[in-house]
N, C-alpha and C positions, 0 to 999 in steps of 0.2 A: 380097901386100904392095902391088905397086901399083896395087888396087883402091883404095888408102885405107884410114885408119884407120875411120872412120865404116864404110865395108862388114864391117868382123870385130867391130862392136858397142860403136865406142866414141863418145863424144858430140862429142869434135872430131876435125874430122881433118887433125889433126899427130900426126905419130909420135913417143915416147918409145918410151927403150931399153927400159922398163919392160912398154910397151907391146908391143911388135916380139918384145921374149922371153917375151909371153905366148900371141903370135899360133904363135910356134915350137914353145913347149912344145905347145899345143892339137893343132899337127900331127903333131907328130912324136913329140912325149909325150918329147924332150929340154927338160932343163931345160939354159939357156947362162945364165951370170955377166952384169951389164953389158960387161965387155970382151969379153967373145966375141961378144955379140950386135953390139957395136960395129965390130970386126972383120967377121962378116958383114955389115954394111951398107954399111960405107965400104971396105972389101978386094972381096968377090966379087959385090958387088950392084954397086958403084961409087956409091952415094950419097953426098953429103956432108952437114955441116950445116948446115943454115937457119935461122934464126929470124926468126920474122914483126918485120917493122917498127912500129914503138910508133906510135901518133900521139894524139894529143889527141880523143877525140869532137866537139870545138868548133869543131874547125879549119874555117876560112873560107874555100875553097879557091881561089874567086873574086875574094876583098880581100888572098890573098896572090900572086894574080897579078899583081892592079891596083898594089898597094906597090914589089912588084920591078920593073915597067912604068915606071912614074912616078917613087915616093920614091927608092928605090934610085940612080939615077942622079945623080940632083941630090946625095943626099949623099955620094956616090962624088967628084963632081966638087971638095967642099970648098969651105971660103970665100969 
């Protein structure tokens, strides 16, 4: 499991419970529910959950440093 998803054959690599209890059943030829696979990950693995951060493919990451630098202040300070 902490190979990654990508190393047991999957095309991203973020784990779903879906996932994780496919990679269990394969070893162990137990099949576990979503809550027990959930239980093992966040009980005796200690993982928790993550979800990746959203962002915009457009974002500007330069003109929004330059905005918070410069605009931001000035409009901070008000009339």
């Amino acid at each position: 499991m902490e190979q990654g998803a990508q190393a047991h054959g999957f095309e991203a690599d973020l784990w779903t419970l879906e996932g994780a209890g496919a990679v269990v059943t394969r070893a162990t030829g137990v099949v576990l529910s979503r809550a027990s696979v959930w239980r093992l990950l966040t009980g005796r693995l200690g993982w928790s959950l993550q979800r990746p951060e959203r962002r915009a493919v457009e974002r500007d990451e330069p003109e929004i440093a330059r905005w918070i630098a410069h605009e931001w202040p000035r409009i901070e300070k008000g009339p």
